[in-house]
VOKE-839652 format. One record per residue: x, y, z of N, C-alpha, C in turn; residue number from 0. Coordinates in steps of 0.1 Angstrom, whole numbers, plus 5000, padded with zeros to 4 digits. Layout:
BEGIN
 n_px n_py n_pz ca_px ca_py ca_pz c_px c_py c_pz   n
    X    Y    Z     X     Y     Z    X    Y    Z NUM
...
***
This chain:
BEGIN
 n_px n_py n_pz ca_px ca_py ca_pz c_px c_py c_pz   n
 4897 5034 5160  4904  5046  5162 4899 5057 5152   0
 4889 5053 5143  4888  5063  5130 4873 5071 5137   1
 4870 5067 5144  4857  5066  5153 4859 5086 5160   2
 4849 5095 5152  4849  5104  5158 4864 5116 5150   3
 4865 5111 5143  4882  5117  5140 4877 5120 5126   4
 4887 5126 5119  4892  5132  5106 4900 5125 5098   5
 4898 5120 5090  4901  5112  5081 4908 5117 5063   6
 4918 5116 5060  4920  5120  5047 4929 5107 5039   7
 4928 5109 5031  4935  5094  5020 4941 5106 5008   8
 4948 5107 5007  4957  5106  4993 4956 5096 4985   9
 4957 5099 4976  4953  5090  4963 4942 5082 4966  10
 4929 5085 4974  4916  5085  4979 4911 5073 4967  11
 4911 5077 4949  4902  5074  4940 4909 5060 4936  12
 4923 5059 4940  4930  5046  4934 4923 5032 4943  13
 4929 5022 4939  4922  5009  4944 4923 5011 4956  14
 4931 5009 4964  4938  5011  4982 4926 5022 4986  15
 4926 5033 4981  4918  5043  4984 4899 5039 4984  16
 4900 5034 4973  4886  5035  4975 4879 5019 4980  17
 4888 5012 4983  4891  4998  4996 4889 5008 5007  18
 4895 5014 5017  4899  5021  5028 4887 5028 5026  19
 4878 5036 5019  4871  5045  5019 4859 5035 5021  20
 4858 5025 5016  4846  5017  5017 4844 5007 5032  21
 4860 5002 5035  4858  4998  5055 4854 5008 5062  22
 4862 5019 5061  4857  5034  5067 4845 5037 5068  23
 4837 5034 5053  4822  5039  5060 4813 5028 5061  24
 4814 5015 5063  4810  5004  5068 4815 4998 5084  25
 4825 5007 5087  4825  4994  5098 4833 5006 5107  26
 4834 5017 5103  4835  5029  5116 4825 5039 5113  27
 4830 5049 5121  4821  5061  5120 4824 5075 5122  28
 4835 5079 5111  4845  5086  5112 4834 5105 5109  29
 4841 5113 5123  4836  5131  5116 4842 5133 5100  30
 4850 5130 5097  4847  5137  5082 4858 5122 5078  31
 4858 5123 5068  4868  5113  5055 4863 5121 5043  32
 4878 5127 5038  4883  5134  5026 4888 5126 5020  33
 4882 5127 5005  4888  5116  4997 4898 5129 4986  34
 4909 5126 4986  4919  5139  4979 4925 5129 4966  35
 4923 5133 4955  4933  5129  4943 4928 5139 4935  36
 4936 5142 4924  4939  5148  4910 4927 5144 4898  37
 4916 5131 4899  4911  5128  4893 4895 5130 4896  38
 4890 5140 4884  4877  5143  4890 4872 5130 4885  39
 4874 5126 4875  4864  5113  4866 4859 5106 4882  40
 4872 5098 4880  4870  5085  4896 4865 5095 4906  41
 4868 5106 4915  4859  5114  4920 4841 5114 4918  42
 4840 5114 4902  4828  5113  4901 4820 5100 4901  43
 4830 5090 4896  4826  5078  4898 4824 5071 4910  44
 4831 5077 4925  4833  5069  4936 4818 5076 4939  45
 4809 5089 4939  4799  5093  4943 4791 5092 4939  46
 4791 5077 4926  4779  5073  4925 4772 5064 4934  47
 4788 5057 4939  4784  5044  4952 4783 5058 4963  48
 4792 5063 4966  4793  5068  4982 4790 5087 4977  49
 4779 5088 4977  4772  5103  4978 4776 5110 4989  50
 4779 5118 4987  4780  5127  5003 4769 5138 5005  51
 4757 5136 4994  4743  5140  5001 4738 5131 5009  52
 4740 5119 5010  4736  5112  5022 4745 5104 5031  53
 4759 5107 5026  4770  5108  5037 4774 5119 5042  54
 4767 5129 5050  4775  5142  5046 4790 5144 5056  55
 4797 5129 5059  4805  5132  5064 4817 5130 5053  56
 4816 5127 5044  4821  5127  5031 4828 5135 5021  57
 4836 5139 5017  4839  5147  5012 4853 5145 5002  58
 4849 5151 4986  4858  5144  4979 4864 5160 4976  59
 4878 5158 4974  4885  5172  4977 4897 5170 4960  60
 4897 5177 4952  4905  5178  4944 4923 5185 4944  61
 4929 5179 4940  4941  5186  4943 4954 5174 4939  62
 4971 5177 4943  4977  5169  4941 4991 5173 4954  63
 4992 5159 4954  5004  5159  4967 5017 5170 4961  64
 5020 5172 4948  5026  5179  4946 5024 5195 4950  65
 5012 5201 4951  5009  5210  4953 5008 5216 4966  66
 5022 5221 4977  5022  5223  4991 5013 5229 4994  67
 5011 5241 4987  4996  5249  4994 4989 5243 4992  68
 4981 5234 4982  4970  5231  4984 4970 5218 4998  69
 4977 5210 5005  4978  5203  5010 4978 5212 5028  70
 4983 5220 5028  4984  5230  5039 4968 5234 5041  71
 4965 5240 5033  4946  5241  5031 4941 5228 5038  72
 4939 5218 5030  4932  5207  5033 4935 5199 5044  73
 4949 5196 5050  4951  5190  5057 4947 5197 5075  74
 4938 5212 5073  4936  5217  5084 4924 5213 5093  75
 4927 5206 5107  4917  5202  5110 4914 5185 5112  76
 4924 5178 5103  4927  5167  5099 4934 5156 5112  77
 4928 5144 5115  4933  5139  5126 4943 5129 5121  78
 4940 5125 5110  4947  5111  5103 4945 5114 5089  79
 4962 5105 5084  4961  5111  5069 4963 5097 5068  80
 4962 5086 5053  4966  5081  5051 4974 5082 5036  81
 4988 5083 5033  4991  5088  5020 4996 5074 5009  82
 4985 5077 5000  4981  5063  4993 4985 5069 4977  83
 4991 5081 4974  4993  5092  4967 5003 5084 4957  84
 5009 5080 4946  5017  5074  4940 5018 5077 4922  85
 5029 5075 4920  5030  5068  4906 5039 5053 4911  86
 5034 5043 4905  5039  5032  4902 5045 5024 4894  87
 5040 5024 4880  5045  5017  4873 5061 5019 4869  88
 5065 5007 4868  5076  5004  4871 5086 5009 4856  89
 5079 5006 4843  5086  5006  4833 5086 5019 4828  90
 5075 5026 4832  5068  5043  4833 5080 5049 4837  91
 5085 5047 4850  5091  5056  4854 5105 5055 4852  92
 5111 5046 4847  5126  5044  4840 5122 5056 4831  93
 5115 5058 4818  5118  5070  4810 5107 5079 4814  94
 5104 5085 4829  5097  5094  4835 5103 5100 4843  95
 5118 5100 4848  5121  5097  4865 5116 5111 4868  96
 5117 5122 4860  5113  5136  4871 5100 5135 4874  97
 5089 5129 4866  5075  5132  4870 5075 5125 4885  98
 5082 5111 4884  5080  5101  4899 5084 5110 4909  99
 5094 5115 4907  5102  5124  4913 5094 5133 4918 100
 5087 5139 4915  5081  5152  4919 5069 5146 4923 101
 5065 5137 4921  5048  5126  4930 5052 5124 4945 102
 5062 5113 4937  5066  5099  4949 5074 5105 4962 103
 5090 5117 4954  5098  5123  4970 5093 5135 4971 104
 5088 5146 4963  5086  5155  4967 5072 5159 4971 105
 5065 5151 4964  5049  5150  4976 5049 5144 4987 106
 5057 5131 4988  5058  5131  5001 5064 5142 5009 107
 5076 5150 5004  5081  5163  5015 5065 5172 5020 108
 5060 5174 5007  5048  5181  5008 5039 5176 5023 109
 5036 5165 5019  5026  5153  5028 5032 5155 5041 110
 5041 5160 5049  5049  5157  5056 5047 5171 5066 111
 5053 5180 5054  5051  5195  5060 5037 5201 5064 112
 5029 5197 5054  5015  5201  5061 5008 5195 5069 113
 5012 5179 5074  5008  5171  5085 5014 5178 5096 114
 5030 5182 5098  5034  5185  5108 5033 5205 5111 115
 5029 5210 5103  5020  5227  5103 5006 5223 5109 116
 5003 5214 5105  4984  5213  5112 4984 5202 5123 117
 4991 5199 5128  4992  5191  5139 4984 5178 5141 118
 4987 5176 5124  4981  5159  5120 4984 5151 5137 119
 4978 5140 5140  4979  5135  5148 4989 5120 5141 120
 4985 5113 5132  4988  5100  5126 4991 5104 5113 121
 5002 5097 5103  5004  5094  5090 5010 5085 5090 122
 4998 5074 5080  5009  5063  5074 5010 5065 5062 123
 5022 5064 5055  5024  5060  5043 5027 5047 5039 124
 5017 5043 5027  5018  5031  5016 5036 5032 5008 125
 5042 5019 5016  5054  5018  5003 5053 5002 4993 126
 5063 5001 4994  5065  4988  4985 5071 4979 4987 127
 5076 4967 4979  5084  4957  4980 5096 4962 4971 128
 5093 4970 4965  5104  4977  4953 5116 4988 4959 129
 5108 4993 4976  5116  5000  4977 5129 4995 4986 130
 5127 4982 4988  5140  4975  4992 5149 4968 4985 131
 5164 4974 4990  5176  4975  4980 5169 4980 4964 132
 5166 4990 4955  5156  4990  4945 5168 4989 4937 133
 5162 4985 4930  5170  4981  4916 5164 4991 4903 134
 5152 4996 4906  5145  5008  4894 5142 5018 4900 135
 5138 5026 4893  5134  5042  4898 5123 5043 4908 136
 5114 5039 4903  5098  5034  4914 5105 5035 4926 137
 5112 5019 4922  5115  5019  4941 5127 5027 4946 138
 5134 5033 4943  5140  5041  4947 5133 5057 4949 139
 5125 5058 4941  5120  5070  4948 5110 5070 4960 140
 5105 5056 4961  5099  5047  4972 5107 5048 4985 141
 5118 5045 4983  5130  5045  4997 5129 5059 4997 142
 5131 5065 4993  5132  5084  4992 5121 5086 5000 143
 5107 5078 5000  5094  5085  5007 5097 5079 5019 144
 5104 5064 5019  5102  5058  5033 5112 5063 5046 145
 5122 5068 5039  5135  5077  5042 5130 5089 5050 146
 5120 5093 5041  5116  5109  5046 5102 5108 5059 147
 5094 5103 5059  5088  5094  5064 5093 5092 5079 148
 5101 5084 5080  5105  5077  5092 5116 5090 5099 149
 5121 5097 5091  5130  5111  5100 5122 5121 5104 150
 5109 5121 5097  5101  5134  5102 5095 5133 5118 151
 5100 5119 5120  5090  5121  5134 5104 5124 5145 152
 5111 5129 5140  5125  5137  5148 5125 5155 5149 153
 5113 5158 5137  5111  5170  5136 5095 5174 5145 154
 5093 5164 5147  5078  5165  5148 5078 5172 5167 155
 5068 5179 5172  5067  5184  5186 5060 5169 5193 156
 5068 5170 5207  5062  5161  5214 5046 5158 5218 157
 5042 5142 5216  5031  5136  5217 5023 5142 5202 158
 5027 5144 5194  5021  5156  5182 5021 5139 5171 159
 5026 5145 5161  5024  5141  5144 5034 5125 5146 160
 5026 5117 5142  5031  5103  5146 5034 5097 5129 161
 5046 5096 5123  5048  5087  5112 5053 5080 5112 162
 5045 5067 5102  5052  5053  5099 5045 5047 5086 163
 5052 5036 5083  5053  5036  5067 5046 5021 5068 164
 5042 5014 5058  5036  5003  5055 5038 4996 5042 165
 5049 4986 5044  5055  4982  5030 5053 4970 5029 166
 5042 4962 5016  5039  4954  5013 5042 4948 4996 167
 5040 4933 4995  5042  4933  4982 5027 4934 4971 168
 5026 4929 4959  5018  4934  4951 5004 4929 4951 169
 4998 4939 4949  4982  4934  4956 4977 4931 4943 170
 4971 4922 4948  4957  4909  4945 4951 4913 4936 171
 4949 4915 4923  4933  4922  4917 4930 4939 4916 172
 4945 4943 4921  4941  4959  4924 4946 4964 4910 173
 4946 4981 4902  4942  4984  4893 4959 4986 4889 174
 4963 4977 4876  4975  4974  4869 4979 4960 4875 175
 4971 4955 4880  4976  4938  4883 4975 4936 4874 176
 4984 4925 4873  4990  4909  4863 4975 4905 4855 177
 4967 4901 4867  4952  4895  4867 4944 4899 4853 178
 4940 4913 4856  4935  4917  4844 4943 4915 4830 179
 4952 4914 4833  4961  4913  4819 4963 4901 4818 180
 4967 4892 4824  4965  4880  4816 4948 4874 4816 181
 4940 4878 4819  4922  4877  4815 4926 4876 4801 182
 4928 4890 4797  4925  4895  4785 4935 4889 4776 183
 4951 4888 4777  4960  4880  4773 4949 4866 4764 184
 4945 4860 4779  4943  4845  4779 4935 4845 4765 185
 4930 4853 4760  4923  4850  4748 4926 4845 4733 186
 4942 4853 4730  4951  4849  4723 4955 4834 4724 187
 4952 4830 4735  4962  4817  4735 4972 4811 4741 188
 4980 4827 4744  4989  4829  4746 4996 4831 4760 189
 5003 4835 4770  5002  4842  4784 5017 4848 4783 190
 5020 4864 4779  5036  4860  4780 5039 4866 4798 191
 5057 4853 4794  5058  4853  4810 5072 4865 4809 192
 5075 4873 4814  5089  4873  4814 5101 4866 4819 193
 5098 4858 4828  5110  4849  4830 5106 4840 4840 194
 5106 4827 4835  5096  4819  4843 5102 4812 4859 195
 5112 4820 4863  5118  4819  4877 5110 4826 4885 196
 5102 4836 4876  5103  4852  4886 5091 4843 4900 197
 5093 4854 4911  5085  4854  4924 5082 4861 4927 198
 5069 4861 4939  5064  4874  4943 5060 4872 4950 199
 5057 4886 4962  5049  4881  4972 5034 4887 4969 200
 5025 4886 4974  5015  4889  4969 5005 4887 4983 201
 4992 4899 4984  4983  4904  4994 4972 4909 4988 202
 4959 4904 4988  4946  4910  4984 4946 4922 4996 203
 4939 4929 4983  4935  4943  4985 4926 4948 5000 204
 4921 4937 5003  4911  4938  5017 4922 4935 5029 205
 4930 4925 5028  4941  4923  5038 4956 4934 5043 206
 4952 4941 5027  4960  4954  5029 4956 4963 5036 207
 4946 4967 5030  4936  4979  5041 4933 4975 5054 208
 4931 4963 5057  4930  4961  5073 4946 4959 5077 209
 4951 4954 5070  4965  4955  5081 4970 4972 5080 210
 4965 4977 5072  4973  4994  5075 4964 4999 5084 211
 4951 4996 5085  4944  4998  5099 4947 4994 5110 212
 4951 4984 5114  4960  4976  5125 4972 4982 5130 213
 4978 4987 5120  4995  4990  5123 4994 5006 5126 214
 4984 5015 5120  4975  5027  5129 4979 5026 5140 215
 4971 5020 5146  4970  5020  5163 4985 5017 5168 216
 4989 5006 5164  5002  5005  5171 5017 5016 5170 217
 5011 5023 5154  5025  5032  5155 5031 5038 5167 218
 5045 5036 5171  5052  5044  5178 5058 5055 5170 219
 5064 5056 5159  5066  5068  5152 5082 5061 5146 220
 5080 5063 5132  5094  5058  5123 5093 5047 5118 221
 5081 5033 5122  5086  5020  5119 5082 5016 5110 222
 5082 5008 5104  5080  5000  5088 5072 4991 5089 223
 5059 4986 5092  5055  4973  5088 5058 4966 5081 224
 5058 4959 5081  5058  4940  5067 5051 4937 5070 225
 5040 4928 5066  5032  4917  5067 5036 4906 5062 226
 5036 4897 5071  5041  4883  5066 5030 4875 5056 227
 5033 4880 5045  5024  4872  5038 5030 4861 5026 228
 5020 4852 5020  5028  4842  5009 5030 4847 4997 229
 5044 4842 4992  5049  4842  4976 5041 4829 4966 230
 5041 4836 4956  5039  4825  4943 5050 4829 4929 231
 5046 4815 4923  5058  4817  4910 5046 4825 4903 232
 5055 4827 4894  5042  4838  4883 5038 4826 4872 233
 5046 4816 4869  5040  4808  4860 5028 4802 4865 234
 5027 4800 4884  5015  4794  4890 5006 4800 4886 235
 5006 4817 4888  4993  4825  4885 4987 4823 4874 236
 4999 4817 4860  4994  4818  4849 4985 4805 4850 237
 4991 4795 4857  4983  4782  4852 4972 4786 4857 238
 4970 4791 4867  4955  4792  4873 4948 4798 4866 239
 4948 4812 4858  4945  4820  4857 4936 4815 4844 240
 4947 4807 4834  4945  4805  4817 4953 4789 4819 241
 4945 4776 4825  4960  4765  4821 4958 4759 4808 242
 4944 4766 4799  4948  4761  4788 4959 4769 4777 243
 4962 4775 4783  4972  4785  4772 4984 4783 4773 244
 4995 4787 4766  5009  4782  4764 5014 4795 4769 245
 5025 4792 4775  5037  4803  4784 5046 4808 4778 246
 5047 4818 4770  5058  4824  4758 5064 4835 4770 247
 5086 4832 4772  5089  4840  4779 5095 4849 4772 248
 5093 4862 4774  5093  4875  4764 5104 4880 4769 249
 5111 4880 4784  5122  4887  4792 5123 4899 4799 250
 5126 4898 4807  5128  4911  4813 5127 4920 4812 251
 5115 4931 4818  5115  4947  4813 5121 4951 4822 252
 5128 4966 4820  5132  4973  4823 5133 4977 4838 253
 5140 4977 4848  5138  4975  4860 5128 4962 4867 254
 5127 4952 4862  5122  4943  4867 5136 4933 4872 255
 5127 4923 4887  5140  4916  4888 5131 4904 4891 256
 5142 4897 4893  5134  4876  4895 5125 4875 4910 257
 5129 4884 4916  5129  4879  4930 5125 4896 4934 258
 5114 4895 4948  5113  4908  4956 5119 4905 4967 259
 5123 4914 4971  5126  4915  4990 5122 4924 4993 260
 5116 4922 5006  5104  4932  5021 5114 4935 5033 261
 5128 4925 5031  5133  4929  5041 5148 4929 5037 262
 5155 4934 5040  5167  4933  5032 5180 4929 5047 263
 5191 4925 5043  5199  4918  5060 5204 4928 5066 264
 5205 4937 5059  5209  4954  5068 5199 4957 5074 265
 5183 4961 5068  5172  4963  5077 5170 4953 5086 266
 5176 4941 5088  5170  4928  5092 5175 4932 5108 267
 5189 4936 5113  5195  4941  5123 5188 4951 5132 268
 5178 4960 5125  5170  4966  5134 5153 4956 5133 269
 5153 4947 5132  5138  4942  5125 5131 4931 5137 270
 5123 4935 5143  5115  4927  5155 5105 4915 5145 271
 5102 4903 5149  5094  4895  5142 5082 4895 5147 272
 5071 4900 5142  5058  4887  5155 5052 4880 5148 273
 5040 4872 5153  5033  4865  5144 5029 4868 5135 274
 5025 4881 5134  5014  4885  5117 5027 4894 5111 275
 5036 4897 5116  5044  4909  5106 5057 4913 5108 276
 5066 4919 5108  5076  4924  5106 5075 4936 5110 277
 5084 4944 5120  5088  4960  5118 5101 4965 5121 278
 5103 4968 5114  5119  4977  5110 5117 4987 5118 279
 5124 4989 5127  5129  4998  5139 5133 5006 5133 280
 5135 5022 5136  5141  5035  5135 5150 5033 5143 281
 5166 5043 5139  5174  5042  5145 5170 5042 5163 282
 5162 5049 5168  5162  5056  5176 5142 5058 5177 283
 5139 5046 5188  5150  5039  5197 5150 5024 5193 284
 5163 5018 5202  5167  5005  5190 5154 4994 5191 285
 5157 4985 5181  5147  4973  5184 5145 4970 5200 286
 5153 4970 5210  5153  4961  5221 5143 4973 5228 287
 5145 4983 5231  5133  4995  5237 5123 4991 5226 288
 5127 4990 5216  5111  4990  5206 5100 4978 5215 289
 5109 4970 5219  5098  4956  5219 5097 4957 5234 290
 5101 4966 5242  5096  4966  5253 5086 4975 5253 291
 5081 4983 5248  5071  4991  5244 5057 4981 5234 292
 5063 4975 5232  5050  4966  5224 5047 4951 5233 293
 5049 4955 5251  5047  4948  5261 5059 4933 5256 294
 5067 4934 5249  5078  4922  5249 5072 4908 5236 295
 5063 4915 5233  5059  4902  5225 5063 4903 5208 296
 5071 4894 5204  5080  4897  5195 5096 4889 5201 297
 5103 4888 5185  5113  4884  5184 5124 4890 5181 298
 5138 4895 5186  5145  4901  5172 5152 4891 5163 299
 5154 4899 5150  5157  4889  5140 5171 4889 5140 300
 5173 4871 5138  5188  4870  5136 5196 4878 5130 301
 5212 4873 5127  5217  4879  5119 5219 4873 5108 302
 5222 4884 5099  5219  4873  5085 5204 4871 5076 303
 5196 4875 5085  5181  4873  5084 5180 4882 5067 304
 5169 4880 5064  5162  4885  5050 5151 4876 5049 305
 5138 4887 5046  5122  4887  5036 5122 4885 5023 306
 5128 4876 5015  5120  4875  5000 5117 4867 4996 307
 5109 4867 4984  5097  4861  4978 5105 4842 4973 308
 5114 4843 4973  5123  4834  4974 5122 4827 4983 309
 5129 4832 4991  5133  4821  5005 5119 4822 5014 310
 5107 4825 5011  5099  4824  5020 5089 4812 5026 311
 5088 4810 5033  5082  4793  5039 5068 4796 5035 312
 5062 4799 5034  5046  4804  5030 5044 4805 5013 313
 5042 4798 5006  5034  4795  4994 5024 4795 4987 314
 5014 4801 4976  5006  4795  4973 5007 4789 4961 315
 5001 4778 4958  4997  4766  4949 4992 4774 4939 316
 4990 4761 4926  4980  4767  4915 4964 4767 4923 317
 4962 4758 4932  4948  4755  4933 4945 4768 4942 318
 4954 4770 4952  4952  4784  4962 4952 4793 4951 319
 4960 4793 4944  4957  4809  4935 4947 4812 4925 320
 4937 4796 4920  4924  4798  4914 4917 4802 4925 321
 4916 4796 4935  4903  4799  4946 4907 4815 4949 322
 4917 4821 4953  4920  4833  4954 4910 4842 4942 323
 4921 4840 4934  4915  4849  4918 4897 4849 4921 324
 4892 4836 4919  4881  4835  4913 4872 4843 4928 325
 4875 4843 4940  4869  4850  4946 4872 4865 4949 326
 4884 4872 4944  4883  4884  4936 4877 4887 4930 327
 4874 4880 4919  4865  4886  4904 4851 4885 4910 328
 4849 4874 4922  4840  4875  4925 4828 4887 4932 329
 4836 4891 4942  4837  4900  4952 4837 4913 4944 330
 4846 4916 4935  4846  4931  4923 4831 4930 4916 331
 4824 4915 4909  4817  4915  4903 4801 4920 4909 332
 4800 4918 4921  4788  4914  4929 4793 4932 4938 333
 4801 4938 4938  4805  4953  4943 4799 4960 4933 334
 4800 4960 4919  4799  4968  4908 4785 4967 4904 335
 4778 4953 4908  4764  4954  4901 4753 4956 4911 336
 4757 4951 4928  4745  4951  4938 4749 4964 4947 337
 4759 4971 4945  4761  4982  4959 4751 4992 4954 338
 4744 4992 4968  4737  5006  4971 4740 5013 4986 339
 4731 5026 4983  4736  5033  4993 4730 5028 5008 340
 4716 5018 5002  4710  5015  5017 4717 5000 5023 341
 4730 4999 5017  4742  4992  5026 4750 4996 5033 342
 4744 5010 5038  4755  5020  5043 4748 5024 5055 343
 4750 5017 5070  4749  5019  5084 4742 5035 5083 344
 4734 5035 5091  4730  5047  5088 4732 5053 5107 345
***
């Protein structure tokens, strides 16, 4: 679908972004892809791999989701947005909340009004596993985007500006993972855990970008993906990661909790199942029209139902989460030292 179309990414330079920017120009063949973030550095660093003197469909665009005019400009012309635009970190934004604030809800307002002024065709937005029931600021300003998001396609003109959201849990190897930090940890000796109950669900960075390519095409407008993917304990990761080191639990930061949930039993009432994923129905129209529109294939979910990292039937092991890791580091290692430009379909 990216085939022939206009392409833009928010937060273009972050991991997700320059994942998505790199299937994009390997495996379609899109009229333009705009890479938009605030950071010239990474800007200048993604053009060392992907030049747009010999991509000239290319194009790295500076600016910030907070800034409406500048997003009205750029978004003109634009067939597909993908908004990848964030602050994240979790302990950051307990003593940040207005900066999140003004990224996470009010760029997305931004993100929203200039898709639906330029007669964006498609927007998904990237949320979280934080923004269900949230317990910290992150994810609550997360439900604030997913919230805004899913009502704009009631503002939107008919057959026009299509939004839906894509909420998964923490990715694999991407930039502020666990991973790199306990590498470097592992050297000490040491690994600290915060609390050696905690769980999570967890998705490499490649399985993200294709499932938000996937759930593209099927948007009807308002719905939420999940991906049904597996949880691990965090002490597994540690053993894989470092099992000669010792496990010091340090406790709880600040908005952190034991357990994630993707689906919560209130969302579960509007929530269709299928084999690869999850989607949370907009009020309007209910699950039962939803799934006749997605030709009937699908389940609705009981009552009582709930997604978390907890109760989930799907696991990985210590041994699944070395072979994971080590073909991450792999795949980053062998990206960083062999890509050239004449890997790039001409």
């Amino acid at each position: 679908m990216f085939n022939d179309k206009s392409v833009l990414i928010t937060g273009g330079t972050g991991s997700f972004g320059q994942k998505m920017t790199r299937v994009l120009i390997q495996e379609y063949r899109p009229k333009k892809l705009i890479i938009f973030s605030r950071d010239e550095l990474k800007q200048f660093e993604m053009a060392q791999k992907w030049n747009p003197a010999r991509l000239p469909f290319l194009q790295y665009v500076l600016g910030d989701v907070r800034d409406r005019d500048r997003l009205m400009h750029v978004f003109k012309g634009v067939d597909c947005v993908i908004h990848a635009a964030a602050l994240k970190m979790v302990p950051a934004a307990e003593g940040n909340p207005t900066e999140y604030i003004q990224t996470n809800v009010i760029g997305a307002m931004n993100v929203i009004d200039a898709a639906l002024t330029n007669g964006v065709e498609r927007v998904m937005a990237l949320s979280t596993d934080k923004a269900c029931n949230p317990v910290n600021l992150y994810g609550a300003t997360k439900l604030c985007s997913d919230k805004l998001f899913a009502a704009a396609n009631a503002r939107r003109e008919p057959s026009r500006t299509r939004f839906a959201i894509v909420r998964y849990g923490n990715v694999l190897g991407s930039r502020g993972s666990v991973v790199p930090f306990f590498r470097e940890r592992a050297k000490t000796g040491k690994l600290p855990i915060t609390d050696k109950r905690m769980t999570r669900f967890w998705i490499t960075l490649d399985q993200a970008v294709h499932f938000v390519i996937s759930t593209l095409e099927k948007a009807r407008g308002g719905e939420i993906f999940v991906p049904r993917i597996p949880s691990m304990k965090l002490v597994d990761l540690a053993r894989a990661i470092a099992p000669h080191c010792a496990l010091e639990e340090v406790g709880m930061r600040p908005g952190e909790r034991i357990h994630e949930t993707l689906i919560s039993e209130d969302d579960a009432r509007n929530t269709i199942r299928f084999n690869n994923c999850y989607v949370i129905c907009p009020h309007t129209p209910s699950p039962e029209e939803l799934l006749k529109s997605y030709d009937g294939k699908g389940q609705i979910c009981p009552e009582g139902f709930s997604y978390s990292s907890a109760g989930n039937s799907e696991w990985l092991g210590v041994e699944e989460l070395k072979e994971i890791v080590g073909q991450i580091e792999s795949d980053y290692a062998i990206e960083q030292s062999r890509w050239s430009m004449e890997d790039v379909p001409q």
